[in-house]
C-alpha positions as CSV (number, residue, x, y, z in Angstrom):
1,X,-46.2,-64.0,-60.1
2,X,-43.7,-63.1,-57.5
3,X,-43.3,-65.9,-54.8
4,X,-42.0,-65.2,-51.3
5,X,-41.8,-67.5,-48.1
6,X,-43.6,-65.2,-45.8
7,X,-46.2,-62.6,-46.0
8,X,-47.2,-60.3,-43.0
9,X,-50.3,-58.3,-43.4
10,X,-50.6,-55.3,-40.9
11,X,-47.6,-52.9,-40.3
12,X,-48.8,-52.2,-37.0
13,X,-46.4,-53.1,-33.8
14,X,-47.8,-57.0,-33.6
15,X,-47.2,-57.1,-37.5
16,X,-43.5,-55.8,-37.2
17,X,-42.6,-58.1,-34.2
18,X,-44.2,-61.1,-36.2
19,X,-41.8,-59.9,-39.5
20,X,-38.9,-59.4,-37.2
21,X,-39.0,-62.5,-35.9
22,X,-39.8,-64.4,-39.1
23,X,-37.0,-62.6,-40.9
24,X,-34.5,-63.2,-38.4
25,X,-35.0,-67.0,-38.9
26,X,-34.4,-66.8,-42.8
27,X,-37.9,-66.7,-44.3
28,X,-38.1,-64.3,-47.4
29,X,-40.4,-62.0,-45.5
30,X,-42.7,-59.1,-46.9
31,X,-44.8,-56.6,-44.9
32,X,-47.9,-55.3,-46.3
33,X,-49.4,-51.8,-45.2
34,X,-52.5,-50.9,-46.6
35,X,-51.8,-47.3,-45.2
36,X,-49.0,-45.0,-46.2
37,X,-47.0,-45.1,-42.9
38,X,-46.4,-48.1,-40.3
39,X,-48.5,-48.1,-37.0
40,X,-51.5,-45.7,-38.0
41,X,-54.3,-47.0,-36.1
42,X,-54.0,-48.8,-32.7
43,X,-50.4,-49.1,-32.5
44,X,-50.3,-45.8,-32.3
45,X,-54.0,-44.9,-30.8
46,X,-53.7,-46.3,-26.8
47,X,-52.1,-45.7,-23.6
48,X,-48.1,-46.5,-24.8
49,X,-47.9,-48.5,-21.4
50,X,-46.0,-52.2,-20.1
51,X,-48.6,-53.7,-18.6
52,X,-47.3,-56.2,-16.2
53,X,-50.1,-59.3,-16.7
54,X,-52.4,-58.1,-13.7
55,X,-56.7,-58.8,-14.8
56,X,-56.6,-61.1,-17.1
57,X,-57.5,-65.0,-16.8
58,X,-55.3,-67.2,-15.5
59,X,-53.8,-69.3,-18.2
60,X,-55.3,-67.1,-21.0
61,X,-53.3,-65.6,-24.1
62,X,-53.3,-62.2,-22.7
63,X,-52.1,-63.5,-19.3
64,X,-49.2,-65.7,-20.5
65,X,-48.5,-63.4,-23.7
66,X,-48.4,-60.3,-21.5
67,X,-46.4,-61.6,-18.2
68,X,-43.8,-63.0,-21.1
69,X,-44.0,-60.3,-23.2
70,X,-43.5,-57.6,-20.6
71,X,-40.1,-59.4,-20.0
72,X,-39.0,-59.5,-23.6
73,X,-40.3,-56.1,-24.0
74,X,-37.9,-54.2,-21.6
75,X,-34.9,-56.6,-22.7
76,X,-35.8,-55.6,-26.0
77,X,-36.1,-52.1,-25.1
78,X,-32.5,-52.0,-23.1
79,X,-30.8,-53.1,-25.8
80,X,-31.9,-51.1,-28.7
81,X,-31.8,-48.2,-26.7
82,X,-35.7,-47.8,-27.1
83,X,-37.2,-44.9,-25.0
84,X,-39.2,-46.0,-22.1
85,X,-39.2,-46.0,-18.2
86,X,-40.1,-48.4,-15.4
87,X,-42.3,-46.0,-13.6
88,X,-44.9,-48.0,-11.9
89,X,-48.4,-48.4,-11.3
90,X,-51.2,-47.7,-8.4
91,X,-54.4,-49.4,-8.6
92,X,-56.9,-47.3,-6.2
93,X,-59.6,-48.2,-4.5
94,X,-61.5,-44.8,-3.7
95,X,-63.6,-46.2,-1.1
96,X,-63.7,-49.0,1.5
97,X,-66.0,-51.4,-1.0
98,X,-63.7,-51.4,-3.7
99,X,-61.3,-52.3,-1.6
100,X,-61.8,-56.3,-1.5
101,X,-61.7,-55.8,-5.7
102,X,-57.7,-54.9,-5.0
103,X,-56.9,-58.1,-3.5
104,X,-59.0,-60.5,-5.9
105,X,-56.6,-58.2,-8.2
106,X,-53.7,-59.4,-6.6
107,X,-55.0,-62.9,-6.3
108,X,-55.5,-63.3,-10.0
109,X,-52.0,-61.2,-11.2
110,X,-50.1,-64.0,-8.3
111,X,-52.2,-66.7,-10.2
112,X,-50.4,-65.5,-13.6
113,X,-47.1,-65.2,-12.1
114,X,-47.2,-61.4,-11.3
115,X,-45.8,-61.6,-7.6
116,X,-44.4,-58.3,-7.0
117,X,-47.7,-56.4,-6.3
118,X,-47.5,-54.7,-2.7
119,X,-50.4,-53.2,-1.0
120,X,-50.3,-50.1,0.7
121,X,-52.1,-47.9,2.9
122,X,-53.6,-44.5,2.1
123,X,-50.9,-43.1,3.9
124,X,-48.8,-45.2,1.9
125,X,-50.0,-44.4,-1.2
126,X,-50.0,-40.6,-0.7
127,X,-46.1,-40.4,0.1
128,X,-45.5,-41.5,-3.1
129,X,-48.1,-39.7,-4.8
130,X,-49.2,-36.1,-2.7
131,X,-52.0,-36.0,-4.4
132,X,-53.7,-38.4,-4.8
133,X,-56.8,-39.6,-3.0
134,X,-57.4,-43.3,-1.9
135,X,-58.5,-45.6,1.0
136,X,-56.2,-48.3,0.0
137,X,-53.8,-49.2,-2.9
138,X,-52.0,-51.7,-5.2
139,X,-48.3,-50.7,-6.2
140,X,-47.4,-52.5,-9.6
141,X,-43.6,-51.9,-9.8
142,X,-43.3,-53.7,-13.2
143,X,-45.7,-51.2,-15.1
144,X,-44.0,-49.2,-17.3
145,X,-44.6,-46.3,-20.4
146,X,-42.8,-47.0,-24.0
147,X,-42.5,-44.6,-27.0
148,X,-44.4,-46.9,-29.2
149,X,-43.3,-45.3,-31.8
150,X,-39.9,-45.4,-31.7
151,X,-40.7,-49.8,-30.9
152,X,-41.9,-49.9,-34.4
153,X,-39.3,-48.4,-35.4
154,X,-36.8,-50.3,-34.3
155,X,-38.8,-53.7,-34.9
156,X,-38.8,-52.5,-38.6
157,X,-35.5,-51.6,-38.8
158,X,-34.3,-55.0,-37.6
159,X,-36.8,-56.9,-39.7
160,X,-35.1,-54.8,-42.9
161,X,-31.8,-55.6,-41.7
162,X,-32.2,-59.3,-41.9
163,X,-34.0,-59.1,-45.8
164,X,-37.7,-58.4,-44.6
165,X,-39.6,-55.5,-46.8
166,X,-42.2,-53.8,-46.7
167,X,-44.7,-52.4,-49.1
168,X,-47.1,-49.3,-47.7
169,X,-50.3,-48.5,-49.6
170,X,-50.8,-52.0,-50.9
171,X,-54.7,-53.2,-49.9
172,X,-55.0,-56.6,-50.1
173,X,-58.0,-57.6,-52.0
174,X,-58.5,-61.0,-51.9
175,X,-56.6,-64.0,-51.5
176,X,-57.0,-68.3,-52.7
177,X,-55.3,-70.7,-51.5
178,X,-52.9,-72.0,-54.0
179,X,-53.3,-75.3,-56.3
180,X,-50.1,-77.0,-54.7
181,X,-50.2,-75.0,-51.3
182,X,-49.7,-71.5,-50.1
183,X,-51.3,-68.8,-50.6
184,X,-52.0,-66.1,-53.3
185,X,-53.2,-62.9,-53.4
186,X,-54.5,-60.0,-54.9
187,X,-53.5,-56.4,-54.1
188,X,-54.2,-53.1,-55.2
189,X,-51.7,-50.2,-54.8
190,X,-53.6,-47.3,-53.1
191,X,-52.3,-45.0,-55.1
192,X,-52.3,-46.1,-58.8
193,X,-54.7,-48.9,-58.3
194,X,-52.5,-51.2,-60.0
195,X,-53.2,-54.8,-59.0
196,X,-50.7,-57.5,-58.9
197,X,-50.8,-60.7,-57.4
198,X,-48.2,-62.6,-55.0
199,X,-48.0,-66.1,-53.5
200,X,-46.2,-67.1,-50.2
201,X,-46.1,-70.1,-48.0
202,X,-47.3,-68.4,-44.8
203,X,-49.2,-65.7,-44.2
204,X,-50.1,-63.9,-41.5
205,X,-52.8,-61.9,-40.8
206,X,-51.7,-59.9,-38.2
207,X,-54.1,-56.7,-39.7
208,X,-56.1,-55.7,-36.4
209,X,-58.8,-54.2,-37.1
210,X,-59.1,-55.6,-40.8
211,X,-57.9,-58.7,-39.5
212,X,-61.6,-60.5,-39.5
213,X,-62.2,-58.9,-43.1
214,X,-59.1,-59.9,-44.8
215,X,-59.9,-63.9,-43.2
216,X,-63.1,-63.4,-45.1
217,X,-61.6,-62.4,-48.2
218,X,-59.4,-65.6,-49.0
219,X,-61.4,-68.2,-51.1
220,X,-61.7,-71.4,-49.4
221,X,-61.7,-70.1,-45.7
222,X,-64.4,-71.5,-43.6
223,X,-66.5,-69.1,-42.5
224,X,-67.2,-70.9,-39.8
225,X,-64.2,-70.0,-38.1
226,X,-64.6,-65.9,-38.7
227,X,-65.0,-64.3,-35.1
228,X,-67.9,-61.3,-34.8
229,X,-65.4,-58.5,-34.4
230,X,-66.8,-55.6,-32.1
231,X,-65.1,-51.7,-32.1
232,X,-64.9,-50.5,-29.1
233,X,-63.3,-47.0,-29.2
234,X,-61.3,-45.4,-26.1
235,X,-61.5,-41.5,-25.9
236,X,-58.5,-39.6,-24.6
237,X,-58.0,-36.4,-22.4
238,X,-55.4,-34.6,-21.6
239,X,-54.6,-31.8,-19.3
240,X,-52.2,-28.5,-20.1
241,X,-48.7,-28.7,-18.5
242,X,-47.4,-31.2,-15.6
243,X,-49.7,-33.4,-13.2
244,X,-48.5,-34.1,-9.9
245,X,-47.7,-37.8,-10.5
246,X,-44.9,-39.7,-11.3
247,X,-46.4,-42.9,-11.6
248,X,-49.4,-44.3,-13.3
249,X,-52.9,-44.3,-11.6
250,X,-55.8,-46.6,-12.3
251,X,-59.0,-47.3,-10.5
252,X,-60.5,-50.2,-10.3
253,X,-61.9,-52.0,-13.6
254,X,-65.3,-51.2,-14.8
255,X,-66.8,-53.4,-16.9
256,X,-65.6,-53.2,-20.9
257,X,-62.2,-51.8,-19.6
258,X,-59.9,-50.5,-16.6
259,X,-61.5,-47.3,-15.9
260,X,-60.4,-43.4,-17.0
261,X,-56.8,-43.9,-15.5
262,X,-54.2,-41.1,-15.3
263,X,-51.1,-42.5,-17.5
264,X,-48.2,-40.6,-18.5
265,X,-46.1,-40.0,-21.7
266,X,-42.3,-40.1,-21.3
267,X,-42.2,-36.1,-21.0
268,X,-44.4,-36.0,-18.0
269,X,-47.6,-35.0,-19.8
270,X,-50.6,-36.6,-18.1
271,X,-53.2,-38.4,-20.4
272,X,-56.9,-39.5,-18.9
273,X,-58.7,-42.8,-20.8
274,X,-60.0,-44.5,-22.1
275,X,-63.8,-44.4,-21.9
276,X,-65.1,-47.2,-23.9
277,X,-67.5,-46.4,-26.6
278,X,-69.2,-48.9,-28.3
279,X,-69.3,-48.2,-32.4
280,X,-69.9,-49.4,-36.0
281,X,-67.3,-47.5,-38.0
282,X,-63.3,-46.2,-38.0
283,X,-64.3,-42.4,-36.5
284,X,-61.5,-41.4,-34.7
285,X,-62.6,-38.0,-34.1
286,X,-62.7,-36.7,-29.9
287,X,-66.0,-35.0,-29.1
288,X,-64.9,-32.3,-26.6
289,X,-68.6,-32.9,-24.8
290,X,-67.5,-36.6,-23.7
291,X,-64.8,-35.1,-21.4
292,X,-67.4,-33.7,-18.8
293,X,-68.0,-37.3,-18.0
294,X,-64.8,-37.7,-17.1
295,X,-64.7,-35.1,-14.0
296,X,-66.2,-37.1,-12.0
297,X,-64.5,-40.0,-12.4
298,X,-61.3,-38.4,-12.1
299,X,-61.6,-36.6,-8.9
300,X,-62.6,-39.6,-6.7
301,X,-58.7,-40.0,-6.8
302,X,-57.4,-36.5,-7.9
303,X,-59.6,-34.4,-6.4
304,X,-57.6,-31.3,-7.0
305,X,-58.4,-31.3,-10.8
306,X,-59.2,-28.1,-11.9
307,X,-62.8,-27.3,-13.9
308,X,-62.1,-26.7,-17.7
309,X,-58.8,-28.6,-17.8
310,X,-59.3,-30.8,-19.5
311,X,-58.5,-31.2,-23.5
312,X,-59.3,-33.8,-26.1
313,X,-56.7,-35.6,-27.4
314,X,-57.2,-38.5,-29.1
315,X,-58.5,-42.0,-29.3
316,X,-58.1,-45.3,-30.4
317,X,-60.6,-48.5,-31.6
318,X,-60.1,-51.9,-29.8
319,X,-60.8,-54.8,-32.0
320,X,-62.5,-56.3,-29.5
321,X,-64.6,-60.5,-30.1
322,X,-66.8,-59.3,-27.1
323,X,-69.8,-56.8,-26.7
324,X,-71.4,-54.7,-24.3
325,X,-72.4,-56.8,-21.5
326,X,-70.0,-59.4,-22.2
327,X,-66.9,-61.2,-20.6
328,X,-63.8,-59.7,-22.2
329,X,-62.8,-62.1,-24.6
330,X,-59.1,-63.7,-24.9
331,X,-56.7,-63.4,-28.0
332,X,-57.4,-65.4,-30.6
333,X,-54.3,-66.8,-32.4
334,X,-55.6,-69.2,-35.4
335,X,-53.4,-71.5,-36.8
336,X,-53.8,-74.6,-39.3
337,X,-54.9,-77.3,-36.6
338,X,-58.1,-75.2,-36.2
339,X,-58.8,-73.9,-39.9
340,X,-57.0,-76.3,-41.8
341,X,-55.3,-74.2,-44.0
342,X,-51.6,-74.9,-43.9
343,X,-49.2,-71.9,-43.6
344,X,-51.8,-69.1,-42.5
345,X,-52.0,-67.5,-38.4
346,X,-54.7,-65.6,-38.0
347,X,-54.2,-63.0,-35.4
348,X,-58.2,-61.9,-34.6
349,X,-59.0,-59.5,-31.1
350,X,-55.3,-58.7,-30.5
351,X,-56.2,-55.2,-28.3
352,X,-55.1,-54.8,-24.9
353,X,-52.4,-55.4,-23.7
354,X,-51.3,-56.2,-27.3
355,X,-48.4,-53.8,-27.6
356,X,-46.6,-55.3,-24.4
357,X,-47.4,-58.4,-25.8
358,X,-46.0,-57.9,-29.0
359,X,-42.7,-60.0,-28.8
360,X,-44.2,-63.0,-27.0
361,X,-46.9,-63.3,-29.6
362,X,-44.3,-63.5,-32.4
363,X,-42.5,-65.8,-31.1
364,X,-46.1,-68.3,-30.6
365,X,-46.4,-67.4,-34.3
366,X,-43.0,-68.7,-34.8
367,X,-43.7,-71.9,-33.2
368,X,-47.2,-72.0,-35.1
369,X,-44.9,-72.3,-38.1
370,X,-42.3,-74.8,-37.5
371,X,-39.0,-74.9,-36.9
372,X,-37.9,-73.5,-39.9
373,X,-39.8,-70.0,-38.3
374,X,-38.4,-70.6,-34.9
């Protein structure tokens, strides 16, 4: 049986910046993909933005890991020449009742340590942005867009360069934990269905949306401590050629997410999402029909948008530990003190703003571990 300090499952971007970090420090680190490429599902399936730290609870995971994380990010970004762009956010109210929602917005990002939100009139608002419509705004100068891509990339890369490997199409099966610690488990290679079997003394489940599953799978877990996962799945529209805006436009949240907000890829193209449908099963398929819902929404701040404009163009599924109805729930970073399991981090509900995140959740992982990880 081959023995290595440090297994992460997931390839995705929170799974590369977990084996980046973990290799960098020494540990013997292998990735496992159960897919045949890194970053297939939501790594790749949202909104490729920064997010700055804005809605979420003060003192929460996603508040701390994001306002941190956002920081790391664009160091991270400068330095290995990562695409991206600082290009800003408005929040819009569309009406005179929304607008007491932007400053309990501002209140709550100040509360997390976001300070540099500036309100501005519709006047305001429409020099930078023509045309747009709004009664009043939020400007969020530390939102930004990233090629997420190109972030695993370069989080792989690194990871490699310091002894980290990965293995794609390799579906863990099951795991145990070991007679004299650790952790061992079964996998399957996808392709010729070959099992082996592998220990390590960590392991970390960093597998999103089979994250809850694969906790489940290891004899001796408690179930106990298993979360009710929930998908959640974000439809994307886009619209041919330009869109008048140079920064990112978002209305006010709705409940389950932030709205059908205009964001932007780092060639200018204009995408509108996501909705949030509530589902039971991995269907990533866009029905066309969906997009006439989005009209509507859409116009209260762009009312110029043409009819029949709009194109599918993908979507995404949150692994999300709330339902329909429900408070959004926090990250959920699981580590020995809770399970009791030495040497395995679970890494349960990590959606958005998980990719912004990415860095500052490695590094709790890290000190999860010890200082040998750190």
């Amino acid at each position: 049986m081959e023995q290595v300090d440090c297994i992460v499952a997931g390839a995705g971007v929170i799974g590369l910046a977990v084996a980046r970090t973990m290799a960098a420090q020494g540990l013997d680190t292998l990735i496992l993909e159960a897919a045949d490429a890194i970053g297939t599902e939501t790594s790749s399936r949202n909104s490729e933005v920064i997010h700055a730290g804005i809605y979420y609870p003060r003192g929460s995971l996603k508040a701390r890991c994001c306002v941190d994380g956002r920081e790391l990010l664009y160091r991270y970004c400068a330095e290995r020449s990562i695409p991206h762009r600082r290009c800003g956010k408005l929040i819009v109210a569309t009406d005179e009742a929304q607008e007491p929602v932007l400053a309990s917005i501002r209140a709550n990002a100040a509360a997390c340590g976001v300070d540099d939100l500036r309100f501005l009139s519709a006047a305001e608002a429409q020099t930078l942005e023509p045309a747009l419509h709004c009664t009043k705004a939020l400007l969020s100068p530390s939102t930004g867009i990233i090629d997420s891509h190109a972030l695993m990339l370069a989080l792989l890369g690194e990871a490699e360069e310091n002894g980290a490997m990965l293995s794609l199409n390799t579906r863990i099966v099951s795991g145990r934990i070991g007679a004299g610690g650790g952790i061992v488990l079964e996998t399957m290679d996808s392709a010729s269905g070959e099992r082996f079997e592998i220990a390590a003394s960590h392991l970390i489940n960093a597998a999103g949306l089979g994250a809850v599953a694969l906790a489940a799978s290891l004899d001796g877990f408690d179930r106990q401590f298993l979360p009710t996962l929930r998908y959640a799945k974000g439809n994307y529209f886009s619209v041919a050629g330009r869109a008048p805006f140079s920064r990112l436009v978002y209305p006010v949240p709705e409940p389950g997410g932030l709205g059908v907000h205009l964001t932007l890829d780092l060639a200018g193209t204009a995408r509108f999402g996501p909705d949030v449908e509530w589902t039971d099963r991995l269907d990533y398929r866009v029905d066309p029909a969906r997009g006439e819902r989005f009209y509507d929404a859409i116009r209260k701040y762009w009312p110029e948008l043409a009819d029949g404009s709009l194109q599918a163009a993908y979507s995404g599924i949150r692994p999300k530990l709330s339902g329909p109805g429900e408070a959004n729930s926090d990250f959920v970073i699981q580590d020995p003190a809770t399970h009791r399991i030495e040497g395995l981090v679970n890494l349960f509900g990590i959606e958005s703003p998980g990719l912004t995140s990415s860095l500052a959740i490695a590094e709790h992982v890290a000190r999860i571990l010890g200082p040998r990880a750190r």
